[in-house]
C-alpha positions, 0 to 999 in steps of 0.5 A: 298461808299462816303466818307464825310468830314466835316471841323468842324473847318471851320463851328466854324470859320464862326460862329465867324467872322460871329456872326451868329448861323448857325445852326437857319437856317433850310433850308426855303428859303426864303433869296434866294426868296427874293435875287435879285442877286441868278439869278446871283449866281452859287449856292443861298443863302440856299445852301450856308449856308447849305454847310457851316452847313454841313462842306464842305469848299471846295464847300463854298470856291469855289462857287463864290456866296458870291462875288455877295452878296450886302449885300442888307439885303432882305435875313435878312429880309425875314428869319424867324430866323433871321439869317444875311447872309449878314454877312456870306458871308462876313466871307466866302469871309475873309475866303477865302482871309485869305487863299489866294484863288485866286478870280474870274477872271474878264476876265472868267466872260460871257460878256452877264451876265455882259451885263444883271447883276444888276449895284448892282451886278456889283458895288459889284463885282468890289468893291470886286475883287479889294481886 
């Protein structure tokens, strides 16, 4: 049998440093369609929220997707409720560095992604792993 553990509090603390209701979101994927950086993600945009909506820090914390959100504001735009995931997943990348989760390794990164990324992506990632 699977156990499930759902960290209630991780879910409260998003929404609040967020000011989103995570629960608007009902999973359309829309903000992942319009996300010119999910290509680039290990996991999109709608699963992230719906991982945060289920409680699973530890996949959250550990997805290194809200490091390459730009916060461009395609998804916001294109959500049919409205829900900024731009501002999530700046409260997952402070949740993460509040708990001094080491970040990604520049070094680890595939240089033929580097090669091929979007100079937003790039731009947005050197701005955030230089924290």
């Amino acid at each position: 049998m699977i156990k499930l553990t759902r960290d209630v509090d991780f879910i409260l603390r998003i929404q609040e440093i967020s000011q989103q209701n995570i629960a608007d979101c009902y999973q359309c994927g829309r903000c992942t369609a319009g996300c010119p950086f999910a290509e680039f993600m290990d996991e999109p945009p709608n699963r992230i929220i719906r991982y945060i909506q289920l409680g699973y820090k530890d996949d959250v914390l550990k997805a290194q997707s809200p490091w390459f959100c730009a916060a461009c504001l395609v998804c916001e735009t294109r959500c049919p409720r409205g829900v900024d995931i731009p501002r999530i997943m700046e409260a997952v990348r402070t949740l993460h560095l509040r708990a001094k989760e080491q970040m990604i390794d520049i070094d680890k990164i595939d240089k033929e992604l580097l090669k091929d990324a979007h100079p937003l992506v790039l731009m947005s990632a050197l701005y955030k792993y230089s924290y």
